[in-house]
N, C-alpha and C positions, 0 to 999 in steps of 0.2 A: 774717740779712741783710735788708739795709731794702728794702722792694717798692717800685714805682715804676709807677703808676698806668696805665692805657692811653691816657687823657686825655693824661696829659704826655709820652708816649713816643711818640704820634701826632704832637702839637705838633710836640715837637724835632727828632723823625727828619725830618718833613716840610720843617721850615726849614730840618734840613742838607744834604737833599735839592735841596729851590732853590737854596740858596745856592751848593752843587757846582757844579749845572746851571750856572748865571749863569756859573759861572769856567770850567768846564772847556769849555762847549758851544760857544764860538767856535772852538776849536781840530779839538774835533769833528765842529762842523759843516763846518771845510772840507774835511778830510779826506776824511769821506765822501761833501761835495761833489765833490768831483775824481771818485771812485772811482763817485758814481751819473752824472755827467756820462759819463764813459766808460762806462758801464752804458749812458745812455741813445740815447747816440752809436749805440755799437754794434748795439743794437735797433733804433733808427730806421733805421739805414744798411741791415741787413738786412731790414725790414720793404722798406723802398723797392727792395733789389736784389731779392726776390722776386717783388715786385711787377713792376718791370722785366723781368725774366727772363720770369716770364709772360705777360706783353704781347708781347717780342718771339717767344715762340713762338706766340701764339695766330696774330698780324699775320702773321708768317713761313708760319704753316700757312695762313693765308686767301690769300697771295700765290698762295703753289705751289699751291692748289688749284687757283686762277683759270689760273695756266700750263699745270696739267697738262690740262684741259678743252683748252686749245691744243693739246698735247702730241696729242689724239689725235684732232685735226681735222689736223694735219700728218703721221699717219698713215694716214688715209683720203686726204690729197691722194697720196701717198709709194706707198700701194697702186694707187689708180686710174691714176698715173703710169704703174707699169710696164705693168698693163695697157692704157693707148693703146700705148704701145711697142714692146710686142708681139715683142720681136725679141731674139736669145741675143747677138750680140754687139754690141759698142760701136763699131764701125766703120761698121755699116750703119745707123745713128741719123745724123740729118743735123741740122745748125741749124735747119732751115725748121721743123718734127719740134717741136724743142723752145720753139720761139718761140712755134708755134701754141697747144702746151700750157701755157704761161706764159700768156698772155693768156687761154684758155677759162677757167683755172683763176684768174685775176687773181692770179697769183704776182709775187714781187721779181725773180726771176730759179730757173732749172732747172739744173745742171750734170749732167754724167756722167763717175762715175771708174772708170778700170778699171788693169791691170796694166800697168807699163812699166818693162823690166828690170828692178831690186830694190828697186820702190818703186810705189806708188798713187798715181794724177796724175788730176788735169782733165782728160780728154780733150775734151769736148765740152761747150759754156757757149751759154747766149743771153747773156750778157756775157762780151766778150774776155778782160777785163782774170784769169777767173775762168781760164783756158788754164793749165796747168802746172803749177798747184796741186799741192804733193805734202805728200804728207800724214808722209814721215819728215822735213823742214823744222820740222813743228810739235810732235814729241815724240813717243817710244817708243809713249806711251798711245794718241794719234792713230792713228797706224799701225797698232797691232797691233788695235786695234778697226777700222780700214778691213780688215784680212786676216781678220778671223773674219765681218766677214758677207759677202765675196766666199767664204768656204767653207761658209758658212750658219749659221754658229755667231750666239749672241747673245755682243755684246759687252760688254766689264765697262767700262764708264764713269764712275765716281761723279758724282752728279749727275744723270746722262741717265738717260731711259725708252727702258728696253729691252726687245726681244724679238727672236727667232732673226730673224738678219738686217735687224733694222732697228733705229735708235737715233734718238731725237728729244735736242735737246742743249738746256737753257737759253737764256735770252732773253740775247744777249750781242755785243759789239761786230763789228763782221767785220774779218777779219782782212788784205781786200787792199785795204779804204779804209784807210789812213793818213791820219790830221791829221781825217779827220773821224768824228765821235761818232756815226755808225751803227750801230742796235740790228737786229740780226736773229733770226729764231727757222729755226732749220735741222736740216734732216732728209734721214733717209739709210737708202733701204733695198737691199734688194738681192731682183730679182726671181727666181726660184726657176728653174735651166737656164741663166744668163745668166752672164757673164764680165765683168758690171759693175754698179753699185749707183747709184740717181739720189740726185741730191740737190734739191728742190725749199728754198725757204726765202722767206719774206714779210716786211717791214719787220716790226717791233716797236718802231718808237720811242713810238708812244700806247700803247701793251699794256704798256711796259717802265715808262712814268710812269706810269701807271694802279698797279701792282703796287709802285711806289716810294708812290704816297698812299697804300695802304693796307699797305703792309709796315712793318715795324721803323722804318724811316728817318723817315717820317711820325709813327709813334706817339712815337718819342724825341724828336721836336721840341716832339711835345705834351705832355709828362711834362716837360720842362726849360721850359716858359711856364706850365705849370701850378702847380710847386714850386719856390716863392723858395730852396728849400736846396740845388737841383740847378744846376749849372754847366754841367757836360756828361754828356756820357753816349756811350757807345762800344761798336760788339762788334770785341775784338780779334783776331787771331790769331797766337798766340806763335812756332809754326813758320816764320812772313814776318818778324818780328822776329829770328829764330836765322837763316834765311837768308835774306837780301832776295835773291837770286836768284830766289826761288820767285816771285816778282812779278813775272816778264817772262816765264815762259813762259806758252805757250798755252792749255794744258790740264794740268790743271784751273785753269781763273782764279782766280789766288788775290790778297789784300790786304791788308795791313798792317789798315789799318782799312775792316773789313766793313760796319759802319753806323756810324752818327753824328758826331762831330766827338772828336777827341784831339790838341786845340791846346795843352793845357798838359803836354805831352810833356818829360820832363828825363831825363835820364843813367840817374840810377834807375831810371826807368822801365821804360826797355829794358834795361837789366839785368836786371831785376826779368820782365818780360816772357821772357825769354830763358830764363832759370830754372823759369816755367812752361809751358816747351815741353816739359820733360820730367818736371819733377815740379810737380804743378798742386796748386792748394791755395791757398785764403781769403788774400789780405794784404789790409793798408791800414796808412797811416800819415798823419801830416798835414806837409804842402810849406809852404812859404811862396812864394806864385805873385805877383808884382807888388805884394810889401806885404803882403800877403791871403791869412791860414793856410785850406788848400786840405785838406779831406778824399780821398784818392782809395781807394778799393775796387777792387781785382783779384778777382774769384770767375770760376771754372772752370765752363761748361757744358759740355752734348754739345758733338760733334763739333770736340773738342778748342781750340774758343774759350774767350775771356774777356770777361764783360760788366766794364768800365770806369768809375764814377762817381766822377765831384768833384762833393763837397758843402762848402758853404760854412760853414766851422766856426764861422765868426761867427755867421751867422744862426741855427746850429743848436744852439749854448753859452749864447750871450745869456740867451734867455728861462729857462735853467734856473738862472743864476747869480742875475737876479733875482727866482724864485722861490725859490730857496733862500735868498734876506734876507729876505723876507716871512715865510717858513716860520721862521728863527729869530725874528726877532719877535714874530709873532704867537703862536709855542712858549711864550717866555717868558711872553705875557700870556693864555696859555692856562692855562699852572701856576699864575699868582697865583689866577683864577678857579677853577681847579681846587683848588685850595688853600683856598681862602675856603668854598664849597661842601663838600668833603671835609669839614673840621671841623667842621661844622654838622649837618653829617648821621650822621659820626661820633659826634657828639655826643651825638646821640639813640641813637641802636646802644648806644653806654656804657650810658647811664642805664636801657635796656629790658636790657642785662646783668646790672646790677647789682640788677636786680627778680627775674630767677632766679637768681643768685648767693645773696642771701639767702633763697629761697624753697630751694634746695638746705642752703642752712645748716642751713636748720628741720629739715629732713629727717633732715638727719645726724644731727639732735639727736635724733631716735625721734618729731617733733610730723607724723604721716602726715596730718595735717587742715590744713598749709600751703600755698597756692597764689597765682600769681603772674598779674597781669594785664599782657597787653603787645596794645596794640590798633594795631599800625604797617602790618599786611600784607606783611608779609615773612617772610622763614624763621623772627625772632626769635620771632612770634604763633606758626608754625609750633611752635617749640620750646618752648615755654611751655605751649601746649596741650598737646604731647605728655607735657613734664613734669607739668604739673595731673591728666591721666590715668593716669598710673604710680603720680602719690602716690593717687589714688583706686584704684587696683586693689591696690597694698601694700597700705591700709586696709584694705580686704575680702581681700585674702589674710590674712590677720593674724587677724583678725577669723576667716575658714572656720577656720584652722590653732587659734587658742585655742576656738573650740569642739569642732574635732576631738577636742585635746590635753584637753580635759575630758573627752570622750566614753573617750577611751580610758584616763583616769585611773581611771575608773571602772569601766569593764570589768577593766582588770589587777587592779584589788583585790575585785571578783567572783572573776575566776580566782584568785586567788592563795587563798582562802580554800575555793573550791572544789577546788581543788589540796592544800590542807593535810589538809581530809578525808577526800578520796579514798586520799592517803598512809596515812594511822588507818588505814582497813578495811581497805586491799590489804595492809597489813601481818599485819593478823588475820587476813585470809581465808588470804595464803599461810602464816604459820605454822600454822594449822590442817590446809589440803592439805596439806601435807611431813608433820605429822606423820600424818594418815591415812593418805598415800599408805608411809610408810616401818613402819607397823601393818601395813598391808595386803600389801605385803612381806615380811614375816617373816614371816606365816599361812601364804602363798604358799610361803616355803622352807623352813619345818618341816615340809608336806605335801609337800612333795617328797623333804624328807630320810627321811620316814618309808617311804615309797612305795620306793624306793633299798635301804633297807635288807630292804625282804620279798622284794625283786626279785633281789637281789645273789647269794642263793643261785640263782638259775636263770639266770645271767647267760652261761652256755654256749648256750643257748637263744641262736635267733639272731633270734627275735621282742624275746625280752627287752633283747637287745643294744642293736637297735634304740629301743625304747620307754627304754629308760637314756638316749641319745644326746637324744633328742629332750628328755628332760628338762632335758639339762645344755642345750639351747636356747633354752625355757622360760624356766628360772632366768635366762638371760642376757638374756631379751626386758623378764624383770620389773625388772631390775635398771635398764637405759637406759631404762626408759617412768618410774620412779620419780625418777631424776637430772633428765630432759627436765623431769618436771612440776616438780621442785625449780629448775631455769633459769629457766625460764618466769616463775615466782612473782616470785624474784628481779631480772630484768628488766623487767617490770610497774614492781617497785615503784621500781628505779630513773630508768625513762620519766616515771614520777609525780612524783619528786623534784626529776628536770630541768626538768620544765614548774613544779613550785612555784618557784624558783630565778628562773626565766628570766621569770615574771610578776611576782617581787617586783621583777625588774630591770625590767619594761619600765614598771611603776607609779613608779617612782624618774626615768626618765626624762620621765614626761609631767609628772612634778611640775617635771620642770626647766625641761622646754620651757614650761610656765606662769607659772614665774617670767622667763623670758627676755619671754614676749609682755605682760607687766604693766608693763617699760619703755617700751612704744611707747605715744606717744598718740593715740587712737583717736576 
């Protein structure tokens, strides 16, 4: 099979490469346009709704903090109240009473409520108009919070600062001016013995705007002048959207739109709204608002709100559509350059390969004294060096190994010769022991045979008996010391012959290993 060089398989691959790129990238690129546009959409939109979400809670916690400082300046007025008062029932409290303490204390106005038939009234006002006030009029919550602190209890308010018998409420409209946009801060204790609870309360319309500049309402007017992509921005609540009733009672004051503006309101909306009153959770989708595709963002905070943002999809798409024509552009005239570059430097990589490539040839060939220069600073010097250092340590392996492989050529034919004569002698010597040793045996048992025979006739004798027995032990001791030493002999000489055997072999192999190491050139 025909090779096909690296050079030309870089070339071509690279051309088919662009030339793909060129046809297929417009397609690709809008594709994945679309898909990193809503990538980017989506990040931005939530970078920007966390950010909002954290502003209105920081702004919302610096409001309340400011109110609740209020909160417990209308407790100390609320305490010292009953104390002027001085008195368990609500009957013996007179106007005059309450007037005076309204003006000492520079109050809005002082009321007093206490129990009247099945319900808690106004009984006693430095404003008339405050007379009659009853508090099951304004909702179950009201009332049953007016009955727990005429019994001492602390009442459960959401919203209000409470403690046993006394409740301070938020900064909020009153509720017996009609038509006019009066802010009050109102509070309501109940003196400990008494059969009725004051209510002292002071304007708040500067306290109420003060808390509007620096609350939520403020800060979203400044996030929507500050970011060309922001339209509006809203905190909603889904519960007033599932039932607009909750927006006319009393208590708790509740609204559709709790802060900022929700002018591009549509059908969906409150659909969509109403749906998160019970299951809350992330939407957005994009509207087309007067001409002009409108991002809007629904995300769920506490207290069962929704922050609200239209982003303007226009201003927020634009720059990425004509980034992504610049980016194919300049893509393409990134690959030419890329291209142009690659082969050139490619180029040199080949030609530093093809320097150990044939420095590896050599090698294969048995020539250990080949070495390759590549001077680029790169892995290929890397490798080249490393190669030039292996063919030099082969060399001198080579080299230890063919001086070993004589060293030990010569030793095995040492032994093998000092092996061949040791074979000779241990031969004579053990046929010489055997036959002494089996002389030296007979002597042994013709002297015993003899000795038997003088013996045999006293062999009733039970000494003789004895001395008989022992002999025939004798006889048996000489007989195994004479086989042992004939073993022995034996064994020797076969240990002898193993070893002549085993160094004429290991002489045969170093012969070989030296014709093996006469191939390499050294």
């Amino acid at each position: 099979m025909k090779q096909t060089s690296l050079r030309k398989q870089l070339l071509t691959r690279i051309l088919s490469v662009l030339l793909l790129i060129t046809v297929l990238s417009g397609g690709i690129q809008l594709y994945f346009m679309d898909k990193q546009i809503d990538y980017e959409i989506d990040t931005q939109s939530s970078l920007i709704a966390d950010s909002i979400n954290q502003g209105i809670e920081e702004t919302d916690l610096a409001a309340k903090s400011i109110e609740h400082q209020i909160d417990l300046k209308m407790f100390g007025y609320a305490k010292h109240i009953g104390d002027l008062l001085g008195k368990e029932k609500a009957e013996d409290i007179t106007t005059e009473e309450l007037i005076q303490i309204k003006e000492k204390l520079n109050l809005s106005g002082l009321t007093i409520f206490s129990r009247a038939d099945n319900d808690i009234v106004a009984v006693k006002a430095t404003d008339q108009k405050e007379i009659g006030f009853s508090t099951k009029n304004f909702g179950e919550i009201v009332y049953q919070a007016s009955d727990d602190m005429l019994n001492g209890k602390e009442p459960a308010v959401p919203g209000g600062y409470t403690e046993k018998g006394l409740l301070v409420l938020p900064i909020m409209m009153s509720g017996t001016y009609e038509g006019q946009p009066l802010f009050f801060k109102y509070a309501y204790y109940h003196p400990e013995g008494t059969d009725y609870f004051v209510n002292p309360y002071i304007e708040a319309n500067e306290v109420y705007q003060f808390t509007q500049d620096v609350g939520p309402n403020s800060w979203i007017e400044t996030m929507v002048k500050e970011n060309p992509f922001i339209q509006e921005i809203a905190v909603l609540d889904p519960k007033v959207f599932e039932n607009p009733e909750l927006a006319e009672q009393y208590w708790p004051p509740m609204k559709k739109v709790v802060h900022g503006d929700f002018k591009f309101e549509t059908k969906k909306d409150i659909q969509l709204l109403k749906n998160l009153a019970n299951y809350p959770e992330k939407r957005s989708y994009v509207q087309s608002i007067k001409g002009e595709k409108v991002l809007k963002l629904f995300i769920p905070i506490k207290n069962n709100q929704v922050i609200y943002i239209a982003l303007d999809y226009a201003e927020m798409t634009d720059p990425l559509y004509r980034h992504s024509i610049i980016l194919f552009v300049t893509g393409l005239v990134s690959l030419l350059g890329l291209f142009l570059l690659s082969f050139g430097f490619f180029n040199r990589i080949y030609e530093n390969i093809q320097k150990i490539i044939q420095q590896i040839k050599l090698l294969e060939a048995g020539d250990l004294t080949a070495k390759s220069q590549v001077n680029d600073r790169s892995e290929l010097e890397q490798l080249s060096h490393s190669t030039n250092r292996m063919a030099e340590r082969l060399n001198k392996l080579i080299k230890d190994t063919q001086e070993q492989a004589t060293k030990t050529q010569r030793l095995s034919i040492l032994l093998e010769a000092e092996a061949s004569q040791s074979i000779e002698k241990m031969y004579g010597l053990s046929t010489e022991a055997t036959m002494k040793s089996r002389d030296q045996l007979y002597e042994i048992t013709s002297f015993m045979d003899e000795i038997v025979q003088i013996l045999d006739s006293y062999k009733d004798n039970p000494k003789v008996k004895y001395i008989l027995d022992r002999l025939d032990t004798m006889r048996e001791v000489a007989n195994d010391r004479t086989a042992a030493t004939t073993d022995v002999t034996i064994t020797l000489s076969d240990l002898l012959q193993s070893l002549h055997g085993q160094s004429s072999e290991l002489s045969d192999i170093s012969n070989k290993l030296l014709d093996y190491m006469a191939k390499f050139k050294l």
